[in-house]
Jmol script that loads the backbone (N, CA, C; Angstrom):
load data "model"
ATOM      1  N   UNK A   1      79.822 138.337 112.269  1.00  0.00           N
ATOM      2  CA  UNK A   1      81.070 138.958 112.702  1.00  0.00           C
ATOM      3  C   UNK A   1      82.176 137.928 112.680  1.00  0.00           C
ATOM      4  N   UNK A   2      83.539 138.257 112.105  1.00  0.00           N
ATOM      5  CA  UNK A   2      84.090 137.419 111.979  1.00  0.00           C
ATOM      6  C   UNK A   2      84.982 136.888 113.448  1.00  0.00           C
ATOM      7  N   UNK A   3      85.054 137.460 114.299  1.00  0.00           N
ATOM      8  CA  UNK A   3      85.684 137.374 115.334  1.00  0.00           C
ATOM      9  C   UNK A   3      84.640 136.881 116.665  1.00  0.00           C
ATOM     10  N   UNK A   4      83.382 136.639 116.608  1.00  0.00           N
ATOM     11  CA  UNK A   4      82.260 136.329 117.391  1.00  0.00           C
ATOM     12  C   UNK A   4      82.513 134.631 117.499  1.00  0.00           C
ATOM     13  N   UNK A   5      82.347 134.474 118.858  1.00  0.00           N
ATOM     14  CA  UNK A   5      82.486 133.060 118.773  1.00  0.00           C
ATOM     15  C   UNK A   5      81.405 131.728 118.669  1.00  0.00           C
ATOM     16  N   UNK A   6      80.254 132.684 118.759  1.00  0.00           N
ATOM     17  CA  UNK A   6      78.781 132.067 118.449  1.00  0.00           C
ATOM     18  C   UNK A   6      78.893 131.951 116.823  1.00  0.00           C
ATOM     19  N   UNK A   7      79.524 133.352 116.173  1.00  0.00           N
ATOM     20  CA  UNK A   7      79.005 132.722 114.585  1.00  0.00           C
ATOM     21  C   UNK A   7      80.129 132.100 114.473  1.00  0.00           C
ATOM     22  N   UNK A   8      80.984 131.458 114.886  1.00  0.00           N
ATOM     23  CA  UNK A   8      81.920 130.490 114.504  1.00  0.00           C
ATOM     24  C   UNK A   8      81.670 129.123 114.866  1.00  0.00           C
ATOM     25  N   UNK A   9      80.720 129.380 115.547  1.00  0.00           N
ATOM     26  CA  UNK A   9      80.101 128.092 115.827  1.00  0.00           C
ATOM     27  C   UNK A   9      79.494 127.845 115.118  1.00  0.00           C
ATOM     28  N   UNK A  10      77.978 128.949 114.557  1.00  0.00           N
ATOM     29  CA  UNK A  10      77.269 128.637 113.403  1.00  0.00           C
ATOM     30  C   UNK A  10      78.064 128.138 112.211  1.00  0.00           C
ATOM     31  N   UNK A  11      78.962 128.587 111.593  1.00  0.00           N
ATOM     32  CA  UNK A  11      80.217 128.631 110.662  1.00  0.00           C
ATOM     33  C   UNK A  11      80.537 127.246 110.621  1.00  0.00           C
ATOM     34  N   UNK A  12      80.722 126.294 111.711  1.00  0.00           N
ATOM     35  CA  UNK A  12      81.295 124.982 111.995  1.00  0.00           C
ATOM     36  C   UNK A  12      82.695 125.483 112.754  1.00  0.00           C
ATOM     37  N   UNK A  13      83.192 126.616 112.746  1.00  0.00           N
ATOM     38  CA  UNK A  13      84.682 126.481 112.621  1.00  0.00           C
ATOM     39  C   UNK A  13      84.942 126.180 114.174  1.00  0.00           C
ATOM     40  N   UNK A  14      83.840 126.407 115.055  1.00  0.00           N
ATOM     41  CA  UNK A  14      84.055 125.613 116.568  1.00  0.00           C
ATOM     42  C   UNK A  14      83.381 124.914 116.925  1.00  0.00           C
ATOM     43  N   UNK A  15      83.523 123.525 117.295  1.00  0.00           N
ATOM     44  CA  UNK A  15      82.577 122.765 117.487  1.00  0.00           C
ATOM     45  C   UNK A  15      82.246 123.330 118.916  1.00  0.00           C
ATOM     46  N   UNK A  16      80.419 122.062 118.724  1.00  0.00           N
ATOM     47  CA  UNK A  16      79.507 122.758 119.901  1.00  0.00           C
ATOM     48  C   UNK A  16      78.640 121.181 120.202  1.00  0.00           C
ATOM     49  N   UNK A  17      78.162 121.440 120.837  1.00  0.00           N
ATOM     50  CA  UNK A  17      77.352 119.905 121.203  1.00  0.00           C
ATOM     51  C   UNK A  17      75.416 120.254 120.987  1.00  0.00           C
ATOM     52  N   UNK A  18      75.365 120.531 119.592  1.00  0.00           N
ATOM     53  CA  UNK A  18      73.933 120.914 119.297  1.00  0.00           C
ATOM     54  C   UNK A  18      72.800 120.058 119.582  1.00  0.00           C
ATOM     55  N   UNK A  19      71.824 120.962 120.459  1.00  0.00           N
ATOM     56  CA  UNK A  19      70.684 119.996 120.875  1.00  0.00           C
ATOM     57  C   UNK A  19      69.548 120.317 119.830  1.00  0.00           C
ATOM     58  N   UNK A  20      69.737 121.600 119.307  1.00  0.00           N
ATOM     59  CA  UNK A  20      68.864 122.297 117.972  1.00  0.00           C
ATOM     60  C   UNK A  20      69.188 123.069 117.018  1.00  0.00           C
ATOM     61  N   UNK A  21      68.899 122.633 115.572  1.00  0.00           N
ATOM     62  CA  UNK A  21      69.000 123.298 114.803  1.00  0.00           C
ATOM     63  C   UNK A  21      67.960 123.557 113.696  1.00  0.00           C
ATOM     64  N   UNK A  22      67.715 124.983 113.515  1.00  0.00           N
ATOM     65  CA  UNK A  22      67.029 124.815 112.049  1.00  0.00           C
ATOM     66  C   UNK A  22      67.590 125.900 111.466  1.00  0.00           C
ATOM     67  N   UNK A  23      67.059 126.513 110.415  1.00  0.00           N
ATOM     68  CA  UNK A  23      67.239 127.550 109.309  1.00  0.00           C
ATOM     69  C   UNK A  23      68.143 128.708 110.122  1.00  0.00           C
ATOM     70  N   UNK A  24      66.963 129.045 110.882  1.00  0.00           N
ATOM     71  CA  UNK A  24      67.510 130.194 111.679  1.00  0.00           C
ATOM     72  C   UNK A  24      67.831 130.060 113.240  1.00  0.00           C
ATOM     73  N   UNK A  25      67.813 128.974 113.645  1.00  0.00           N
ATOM     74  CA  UNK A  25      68.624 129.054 114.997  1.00  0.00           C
ATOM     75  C   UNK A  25      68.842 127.907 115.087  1.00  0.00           C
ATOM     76  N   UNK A  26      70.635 127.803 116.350  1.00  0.00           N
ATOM     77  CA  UNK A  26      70.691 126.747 117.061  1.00  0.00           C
ATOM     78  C   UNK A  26      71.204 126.995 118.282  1.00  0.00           C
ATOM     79  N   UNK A  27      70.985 125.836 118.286  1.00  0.00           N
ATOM     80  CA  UNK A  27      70.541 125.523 120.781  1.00  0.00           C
ATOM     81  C   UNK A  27      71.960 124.538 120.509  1.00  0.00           C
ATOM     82  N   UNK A  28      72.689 124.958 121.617  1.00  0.00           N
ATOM     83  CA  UNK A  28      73.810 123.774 122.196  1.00  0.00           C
ATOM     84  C   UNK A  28      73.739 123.498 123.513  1.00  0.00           C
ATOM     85  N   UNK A  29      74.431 122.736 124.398  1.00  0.00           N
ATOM     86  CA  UNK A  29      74.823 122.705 125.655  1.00  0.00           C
ATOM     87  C   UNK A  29      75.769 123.818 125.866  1.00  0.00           C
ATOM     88  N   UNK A  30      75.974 124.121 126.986  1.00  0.00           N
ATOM     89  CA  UNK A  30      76.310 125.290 127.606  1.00  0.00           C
ATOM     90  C   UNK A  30      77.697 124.660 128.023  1.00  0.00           C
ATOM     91  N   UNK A  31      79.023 125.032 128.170  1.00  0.00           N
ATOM     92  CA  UNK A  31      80.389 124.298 128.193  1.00  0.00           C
ATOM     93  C   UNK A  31      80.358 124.728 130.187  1.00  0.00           C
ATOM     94  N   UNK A  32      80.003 125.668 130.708  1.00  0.00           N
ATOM     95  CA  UNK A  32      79.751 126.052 132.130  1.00  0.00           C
ATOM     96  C   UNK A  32      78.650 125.590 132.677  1.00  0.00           C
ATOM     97  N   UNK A  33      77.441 124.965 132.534  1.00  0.00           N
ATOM     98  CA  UNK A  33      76.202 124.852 132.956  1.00  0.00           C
ATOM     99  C   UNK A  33      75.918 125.115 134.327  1.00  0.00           C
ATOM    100  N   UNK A  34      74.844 125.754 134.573  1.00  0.00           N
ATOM    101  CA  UNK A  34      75.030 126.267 135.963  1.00  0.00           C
ATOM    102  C   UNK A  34      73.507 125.410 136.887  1.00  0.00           C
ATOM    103  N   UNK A  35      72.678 124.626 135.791  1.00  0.00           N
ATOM    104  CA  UNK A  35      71.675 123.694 135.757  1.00  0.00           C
ATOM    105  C   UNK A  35      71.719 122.365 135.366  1.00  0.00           C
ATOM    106  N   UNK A  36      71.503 121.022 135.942  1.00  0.00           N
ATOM    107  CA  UNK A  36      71.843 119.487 135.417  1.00  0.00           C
ATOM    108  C   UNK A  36      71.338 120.024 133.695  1.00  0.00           C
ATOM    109  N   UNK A  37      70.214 120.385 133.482  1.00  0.00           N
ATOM    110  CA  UNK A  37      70.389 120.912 132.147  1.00  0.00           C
ATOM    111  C   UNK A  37      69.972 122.430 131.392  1.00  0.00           C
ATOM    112  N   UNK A  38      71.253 122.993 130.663  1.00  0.00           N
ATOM    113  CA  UNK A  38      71.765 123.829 130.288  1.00  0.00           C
ATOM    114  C   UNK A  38      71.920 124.401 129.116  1.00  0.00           C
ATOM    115  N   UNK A  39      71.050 125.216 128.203  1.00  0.00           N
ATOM    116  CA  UNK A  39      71.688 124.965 126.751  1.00  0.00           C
ATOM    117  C   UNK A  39      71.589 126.867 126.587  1.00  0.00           C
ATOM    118  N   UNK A  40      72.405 127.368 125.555  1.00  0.00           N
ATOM    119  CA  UNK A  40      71.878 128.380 124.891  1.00  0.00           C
ATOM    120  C   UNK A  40      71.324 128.246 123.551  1.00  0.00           C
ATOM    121  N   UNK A  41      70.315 129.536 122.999  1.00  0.00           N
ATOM    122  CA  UNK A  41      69.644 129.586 122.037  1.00  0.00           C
ATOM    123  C   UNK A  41      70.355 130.797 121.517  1.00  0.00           C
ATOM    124  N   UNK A  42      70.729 130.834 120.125  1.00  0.00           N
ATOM    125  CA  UNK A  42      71.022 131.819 119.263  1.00  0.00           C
ATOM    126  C   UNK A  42      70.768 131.777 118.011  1.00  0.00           C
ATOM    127  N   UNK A  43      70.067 133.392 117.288  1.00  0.00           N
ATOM    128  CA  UNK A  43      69.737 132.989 115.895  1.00  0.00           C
ATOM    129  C   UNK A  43      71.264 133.295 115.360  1.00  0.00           C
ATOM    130  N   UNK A  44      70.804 132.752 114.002  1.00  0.00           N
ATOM    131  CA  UNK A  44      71.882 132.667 113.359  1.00  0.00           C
ATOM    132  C   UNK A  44      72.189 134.212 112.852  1.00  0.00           C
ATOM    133  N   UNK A  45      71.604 134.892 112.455  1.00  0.00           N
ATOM    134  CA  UNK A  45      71.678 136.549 112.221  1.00  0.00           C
ATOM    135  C   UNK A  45      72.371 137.259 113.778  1.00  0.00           C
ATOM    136  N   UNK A  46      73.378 138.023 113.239  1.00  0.00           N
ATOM    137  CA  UNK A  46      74.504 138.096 114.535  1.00  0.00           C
ATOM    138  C   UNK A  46      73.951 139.347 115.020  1.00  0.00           C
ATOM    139  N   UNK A  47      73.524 139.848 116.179  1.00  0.00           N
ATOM    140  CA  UNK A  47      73.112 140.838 117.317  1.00  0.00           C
ATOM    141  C   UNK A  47      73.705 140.832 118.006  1.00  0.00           C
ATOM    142  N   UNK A  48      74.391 141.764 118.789  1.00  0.00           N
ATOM    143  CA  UNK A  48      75.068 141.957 120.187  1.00  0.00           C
ATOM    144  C   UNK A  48      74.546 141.592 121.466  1.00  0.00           C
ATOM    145  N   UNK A  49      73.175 141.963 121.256  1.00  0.00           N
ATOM    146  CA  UNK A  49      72.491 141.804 122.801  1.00  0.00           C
ATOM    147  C   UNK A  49      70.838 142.107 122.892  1.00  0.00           C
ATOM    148  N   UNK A  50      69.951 141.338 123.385  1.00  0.00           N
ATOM    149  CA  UNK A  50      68.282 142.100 123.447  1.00  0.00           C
ATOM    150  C   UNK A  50      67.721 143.001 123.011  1.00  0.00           C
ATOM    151  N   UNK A  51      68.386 144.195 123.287  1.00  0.00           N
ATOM    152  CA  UNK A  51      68.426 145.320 122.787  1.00  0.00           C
ATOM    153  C   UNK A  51      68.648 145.450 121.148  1.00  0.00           C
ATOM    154  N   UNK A  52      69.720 144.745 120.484  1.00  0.00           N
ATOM    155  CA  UNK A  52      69.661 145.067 119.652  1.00  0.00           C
ATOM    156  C   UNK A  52      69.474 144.217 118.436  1.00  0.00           C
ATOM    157  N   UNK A  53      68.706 143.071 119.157  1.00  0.00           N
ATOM    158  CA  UNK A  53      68.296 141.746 117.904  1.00  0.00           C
ATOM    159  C   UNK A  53      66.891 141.978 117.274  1.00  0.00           C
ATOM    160  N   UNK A  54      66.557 141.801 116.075  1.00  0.00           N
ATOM    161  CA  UNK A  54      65.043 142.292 115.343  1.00  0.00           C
ATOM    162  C   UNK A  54      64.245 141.303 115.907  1.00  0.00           C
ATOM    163  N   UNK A  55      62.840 141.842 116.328  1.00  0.00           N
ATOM    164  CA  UNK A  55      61.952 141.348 117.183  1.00  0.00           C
ATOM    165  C   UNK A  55      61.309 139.834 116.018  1.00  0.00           C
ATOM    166  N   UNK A  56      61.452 139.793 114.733  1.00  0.00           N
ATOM    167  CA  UNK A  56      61.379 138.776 114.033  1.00  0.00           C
ATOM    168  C   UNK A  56      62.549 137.410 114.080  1.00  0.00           C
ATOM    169  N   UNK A  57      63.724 138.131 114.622  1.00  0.00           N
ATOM    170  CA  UNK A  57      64.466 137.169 115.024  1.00  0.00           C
ATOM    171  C   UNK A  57      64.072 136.820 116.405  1.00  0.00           C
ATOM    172  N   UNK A  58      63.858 137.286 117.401  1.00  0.00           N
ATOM    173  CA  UNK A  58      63.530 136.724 118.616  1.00  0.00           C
ATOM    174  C   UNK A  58      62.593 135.769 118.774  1.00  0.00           C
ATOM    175  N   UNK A  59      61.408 136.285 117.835  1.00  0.00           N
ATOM    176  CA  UNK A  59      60.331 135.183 117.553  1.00  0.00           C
ATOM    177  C   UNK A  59      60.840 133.862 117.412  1.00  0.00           C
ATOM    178  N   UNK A  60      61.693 133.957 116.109  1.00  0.00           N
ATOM    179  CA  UNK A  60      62.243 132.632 115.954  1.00  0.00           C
ATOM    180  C   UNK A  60      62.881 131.933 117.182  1.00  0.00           C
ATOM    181  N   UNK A  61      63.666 132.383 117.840  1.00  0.00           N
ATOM    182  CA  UNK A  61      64.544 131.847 118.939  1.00  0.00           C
ATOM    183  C   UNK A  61      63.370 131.138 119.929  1.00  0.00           C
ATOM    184  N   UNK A  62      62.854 131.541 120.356  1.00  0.00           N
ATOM    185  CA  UNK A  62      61.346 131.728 120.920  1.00  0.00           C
ATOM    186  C   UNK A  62      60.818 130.585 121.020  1.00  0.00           C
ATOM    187  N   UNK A  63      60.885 130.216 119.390  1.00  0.00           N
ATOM    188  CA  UNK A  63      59.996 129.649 119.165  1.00  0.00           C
ATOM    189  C   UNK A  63      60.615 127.846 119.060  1.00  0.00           C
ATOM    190  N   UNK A  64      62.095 128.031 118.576  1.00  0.00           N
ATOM    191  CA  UNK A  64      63.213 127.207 118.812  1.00  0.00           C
ATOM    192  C   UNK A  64      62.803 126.412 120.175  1.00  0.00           C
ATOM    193  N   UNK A  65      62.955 127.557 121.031  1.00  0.00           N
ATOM    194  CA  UNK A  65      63.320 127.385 122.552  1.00  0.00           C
ATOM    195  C   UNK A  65      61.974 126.734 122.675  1.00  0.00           C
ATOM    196  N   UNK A  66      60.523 127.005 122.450  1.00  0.00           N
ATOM    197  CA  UNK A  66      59.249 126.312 122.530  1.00  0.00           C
ATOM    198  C   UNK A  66      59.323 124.540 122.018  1.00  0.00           C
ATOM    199  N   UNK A  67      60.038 124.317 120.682  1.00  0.00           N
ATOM    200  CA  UNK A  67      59.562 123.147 119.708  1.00  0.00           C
ATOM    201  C   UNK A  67      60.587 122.490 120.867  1.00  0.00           C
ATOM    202  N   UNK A  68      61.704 122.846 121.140  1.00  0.00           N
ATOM    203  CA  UNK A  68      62.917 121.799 121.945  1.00  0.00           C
ATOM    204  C   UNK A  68      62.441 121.569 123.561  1.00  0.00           C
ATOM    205  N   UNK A  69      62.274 122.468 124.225  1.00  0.00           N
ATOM    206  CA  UNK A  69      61.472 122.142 125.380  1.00  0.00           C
ATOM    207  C   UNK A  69      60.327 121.213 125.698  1.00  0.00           C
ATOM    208  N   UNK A  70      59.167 121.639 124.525  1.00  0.00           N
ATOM    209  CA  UNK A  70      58.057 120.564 124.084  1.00  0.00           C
ATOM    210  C   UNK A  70      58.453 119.251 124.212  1.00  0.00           C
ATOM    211  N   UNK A  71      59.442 119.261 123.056  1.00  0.00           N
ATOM    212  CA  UNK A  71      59.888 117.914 122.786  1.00  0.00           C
ATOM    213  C   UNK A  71      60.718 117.069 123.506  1.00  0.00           C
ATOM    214  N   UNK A  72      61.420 117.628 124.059  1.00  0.00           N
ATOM    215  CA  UNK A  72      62.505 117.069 125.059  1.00  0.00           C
ATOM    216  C   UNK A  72      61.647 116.804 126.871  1.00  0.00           C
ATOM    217  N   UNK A  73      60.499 117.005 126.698  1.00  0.00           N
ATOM    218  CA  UNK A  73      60.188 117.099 128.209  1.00  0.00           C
ATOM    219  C   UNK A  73      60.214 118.264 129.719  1.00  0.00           C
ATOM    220  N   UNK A  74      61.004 119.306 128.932  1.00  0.00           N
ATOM    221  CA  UNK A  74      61.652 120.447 129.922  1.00  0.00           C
ATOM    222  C   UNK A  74      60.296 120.912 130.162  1.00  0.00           C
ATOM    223  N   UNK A  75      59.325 121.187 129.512  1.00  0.00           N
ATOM    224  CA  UNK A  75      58.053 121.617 130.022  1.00  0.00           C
ATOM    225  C   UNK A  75      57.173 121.004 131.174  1.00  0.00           C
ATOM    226  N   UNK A  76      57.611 120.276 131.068  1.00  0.00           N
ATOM    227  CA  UNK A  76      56.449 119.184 132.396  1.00  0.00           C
ATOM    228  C   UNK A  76      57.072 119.926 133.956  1.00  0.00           C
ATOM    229  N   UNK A  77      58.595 119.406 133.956  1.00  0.00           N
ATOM    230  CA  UNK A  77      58.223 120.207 135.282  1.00  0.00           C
ATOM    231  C   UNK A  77      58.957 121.860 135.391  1.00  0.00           C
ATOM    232  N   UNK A  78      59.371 122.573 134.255  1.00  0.00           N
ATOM    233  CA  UNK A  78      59.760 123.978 134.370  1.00  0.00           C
ATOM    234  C   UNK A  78      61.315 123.807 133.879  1.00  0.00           C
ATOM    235  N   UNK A  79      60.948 125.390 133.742  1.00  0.00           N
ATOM    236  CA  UNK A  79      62.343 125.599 133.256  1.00  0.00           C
ATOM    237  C   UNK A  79      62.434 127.302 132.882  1.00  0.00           C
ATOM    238  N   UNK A  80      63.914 127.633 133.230  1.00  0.00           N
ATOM    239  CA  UNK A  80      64.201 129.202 133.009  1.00  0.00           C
ATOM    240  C   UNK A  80      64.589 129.409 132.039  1.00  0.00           C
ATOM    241  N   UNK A  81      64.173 130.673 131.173  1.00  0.00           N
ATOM    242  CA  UNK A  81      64.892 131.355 129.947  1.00  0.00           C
ATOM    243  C   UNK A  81      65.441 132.273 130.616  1.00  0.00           C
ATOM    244  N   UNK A  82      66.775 132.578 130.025  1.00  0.00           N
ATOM    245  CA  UNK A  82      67.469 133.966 130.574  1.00  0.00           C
ATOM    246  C   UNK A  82      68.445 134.716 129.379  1.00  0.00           C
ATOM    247  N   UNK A  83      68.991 135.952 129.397  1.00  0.00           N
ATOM    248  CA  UNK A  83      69.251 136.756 128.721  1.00  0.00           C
ATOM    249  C   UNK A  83      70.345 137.712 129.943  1.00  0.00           C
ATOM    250  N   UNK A  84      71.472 137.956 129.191  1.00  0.00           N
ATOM    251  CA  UNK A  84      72.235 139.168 129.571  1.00  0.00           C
ATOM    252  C   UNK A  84      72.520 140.106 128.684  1.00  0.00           C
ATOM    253  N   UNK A  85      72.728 140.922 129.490  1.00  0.00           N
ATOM    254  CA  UNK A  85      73.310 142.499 128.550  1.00  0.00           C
ATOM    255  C   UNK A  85      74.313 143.128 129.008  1.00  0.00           C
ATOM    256  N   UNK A  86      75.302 143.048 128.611  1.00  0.00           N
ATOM    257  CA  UNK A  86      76.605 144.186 129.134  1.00  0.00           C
ATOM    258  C   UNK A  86      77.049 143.357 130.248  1.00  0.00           C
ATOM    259  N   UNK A  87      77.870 144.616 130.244  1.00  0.00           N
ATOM    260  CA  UNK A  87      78.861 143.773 131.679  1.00  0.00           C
ATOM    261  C   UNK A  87      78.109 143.901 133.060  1.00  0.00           C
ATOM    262  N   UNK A  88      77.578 144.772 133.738  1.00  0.00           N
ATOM    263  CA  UNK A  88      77.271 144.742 134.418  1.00  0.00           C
ATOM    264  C   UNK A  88      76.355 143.361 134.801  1.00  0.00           C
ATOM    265  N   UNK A  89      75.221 143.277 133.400  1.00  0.00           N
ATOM    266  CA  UNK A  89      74.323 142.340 133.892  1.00  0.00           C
ATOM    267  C   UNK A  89      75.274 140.524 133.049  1.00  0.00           C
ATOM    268  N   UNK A  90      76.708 141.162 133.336  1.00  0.00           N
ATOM    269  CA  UNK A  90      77.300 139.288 133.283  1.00  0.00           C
ATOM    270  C   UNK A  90      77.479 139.022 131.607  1.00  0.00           C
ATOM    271  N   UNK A  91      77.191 139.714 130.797  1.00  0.00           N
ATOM    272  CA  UNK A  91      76.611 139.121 129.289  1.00  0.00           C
ATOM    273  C   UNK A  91      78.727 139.136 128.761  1.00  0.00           C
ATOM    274  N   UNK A  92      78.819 137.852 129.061  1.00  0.00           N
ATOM    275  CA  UNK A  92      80.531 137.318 128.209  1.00  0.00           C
ATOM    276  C   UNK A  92      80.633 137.380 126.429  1.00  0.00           C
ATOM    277  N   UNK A  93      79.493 136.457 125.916  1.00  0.00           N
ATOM    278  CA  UNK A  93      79.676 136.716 124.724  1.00  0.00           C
ATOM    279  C   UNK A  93      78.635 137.668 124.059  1.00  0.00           C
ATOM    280  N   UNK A  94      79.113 138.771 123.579  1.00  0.00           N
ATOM    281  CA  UNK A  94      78.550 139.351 122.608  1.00  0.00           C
ATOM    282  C   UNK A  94      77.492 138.894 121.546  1.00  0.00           C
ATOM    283  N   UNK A  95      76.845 138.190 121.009  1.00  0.00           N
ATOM    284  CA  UNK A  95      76.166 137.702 120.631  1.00  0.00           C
ATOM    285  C   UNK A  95      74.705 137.534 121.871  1.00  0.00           C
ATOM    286  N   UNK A  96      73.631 137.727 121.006  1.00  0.00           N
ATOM    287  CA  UNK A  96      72.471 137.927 121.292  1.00  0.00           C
ATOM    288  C   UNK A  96      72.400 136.198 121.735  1.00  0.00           C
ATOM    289  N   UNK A  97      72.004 135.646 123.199  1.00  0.00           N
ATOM    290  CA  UNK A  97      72.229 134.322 123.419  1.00  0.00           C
ATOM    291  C   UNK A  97      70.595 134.416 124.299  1.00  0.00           C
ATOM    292  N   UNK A  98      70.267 133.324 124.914  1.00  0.00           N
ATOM    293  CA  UNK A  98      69.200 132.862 125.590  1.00  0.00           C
ATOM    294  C   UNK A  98      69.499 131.635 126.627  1.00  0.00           C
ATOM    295  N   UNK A  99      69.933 131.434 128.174  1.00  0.00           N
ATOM    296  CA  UNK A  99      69.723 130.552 128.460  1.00  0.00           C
ATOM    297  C   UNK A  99      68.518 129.988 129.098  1.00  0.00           C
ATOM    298  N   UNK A 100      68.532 128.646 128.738  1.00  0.00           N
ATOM    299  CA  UNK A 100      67.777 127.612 128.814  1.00  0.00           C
ATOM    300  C   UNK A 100      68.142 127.015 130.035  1.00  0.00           C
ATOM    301  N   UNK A 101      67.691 126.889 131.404  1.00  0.00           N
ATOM    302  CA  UNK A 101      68.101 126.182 132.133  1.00  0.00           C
ATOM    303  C   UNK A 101      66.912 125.200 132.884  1.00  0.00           C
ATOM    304  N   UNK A 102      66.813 123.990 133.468  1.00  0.00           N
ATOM    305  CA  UNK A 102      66.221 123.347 133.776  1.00  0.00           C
ATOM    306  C   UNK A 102      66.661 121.813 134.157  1.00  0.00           C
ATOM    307  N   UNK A 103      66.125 120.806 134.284  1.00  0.00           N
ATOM    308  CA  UNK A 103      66.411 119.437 134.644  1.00  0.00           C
ATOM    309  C   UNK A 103      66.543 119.362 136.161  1.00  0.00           C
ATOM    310  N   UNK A 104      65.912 120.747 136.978  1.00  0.00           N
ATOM    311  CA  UNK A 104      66.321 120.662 138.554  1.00  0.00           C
ATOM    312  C   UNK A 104      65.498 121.312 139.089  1.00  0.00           C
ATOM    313  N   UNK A 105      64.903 121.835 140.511  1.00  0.00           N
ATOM    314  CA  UNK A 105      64.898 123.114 141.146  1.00  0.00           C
ATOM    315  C   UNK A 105      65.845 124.150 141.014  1.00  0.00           C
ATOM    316  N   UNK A 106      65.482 125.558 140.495  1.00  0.00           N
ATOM    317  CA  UNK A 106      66.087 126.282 140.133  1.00  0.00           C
ATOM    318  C   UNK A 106      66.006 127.025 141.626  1.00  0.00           C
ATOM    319  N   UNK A 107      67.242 128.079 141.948  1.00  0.00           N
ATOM    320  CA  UNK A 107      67.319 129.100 142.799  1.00  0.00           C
ATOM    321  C   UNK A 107      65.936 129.724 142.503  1.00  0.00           C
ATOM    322  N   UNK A 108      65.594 130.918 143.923  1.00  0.00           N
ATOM    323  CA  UNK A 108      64.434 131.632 143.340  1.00  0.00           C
ATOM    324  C   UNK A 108      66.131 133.055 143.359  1.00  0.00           C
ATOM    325  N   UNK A 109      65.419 134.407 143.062  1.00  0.00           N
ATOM    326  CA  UNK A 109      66.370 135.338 142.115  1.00  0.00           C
ATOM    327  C   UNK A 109      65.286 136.414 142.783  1.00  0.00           C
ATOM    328  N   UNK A 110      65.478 137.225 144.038  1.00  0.00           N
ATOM    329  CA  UNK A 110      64.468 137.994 144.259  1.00  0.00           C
ATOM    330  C   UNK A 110      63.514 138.087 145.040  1.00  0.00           C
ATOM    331  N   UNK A 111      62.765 138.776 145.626  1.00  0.00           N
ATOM    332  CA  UNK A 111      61.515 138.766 146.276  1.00  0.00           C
ATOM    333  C   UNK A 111      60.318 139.005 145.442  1.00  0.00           C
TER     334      UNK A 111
END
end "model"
wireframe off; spacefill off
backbone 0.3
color backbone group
């Protein structure tokens, strides 16, 4: 989409502070972080939201989000994936995103 600000990132035309990239996805830092560390995951194939990204693209993201966690250490002591949709549930950019949060004790969210 030409007006999406995730594929303008993919694009180059906005810079981003990339912690991952391959073919089909990349991970940046998050410009708000709401965790000491913060990143989103997006494939590069443009989706609006969960709902409407192909379950072969999610894999990939997935799997993104697996090789960078591995590698970076976020696995040892935890870490949250998260997802919004619509306004209600908070989702700002349109684009199908994933956060990554960790490097802390996270809130618990619930009973």
């Amino acid at each position: 989409m030409s007006d999406c600000l995730f594929c303008k990132m993919i694009k180059g035309e906005i810079p981003c502070e990339k912690v991952f990239e391959n073919e089909e996805v990349l991970g940046f830092k998050d410009i708000y972080p709401q965790a000491k560390e913060h990143y989103l995951f997006i494939n590069k194939v443009h989706s609006t939201n969960i709902n409407d990204i192909e379950p072969v693209n999610t894999a990939q993201v997935f799997s993104a989000i697996k090789e960078f966690t591995t590698s970076n250490d976020l696995e040892k002591e935890g870490f949250r994936v998260v997802t919004n949709l619509g306004v209600n549930g908070r989702q700002s950019v349109f684009h199908t995103h994933f956060h990554v949060l960790g490097g802390e004790t996270l809130g618990s969210f619930g009973s």
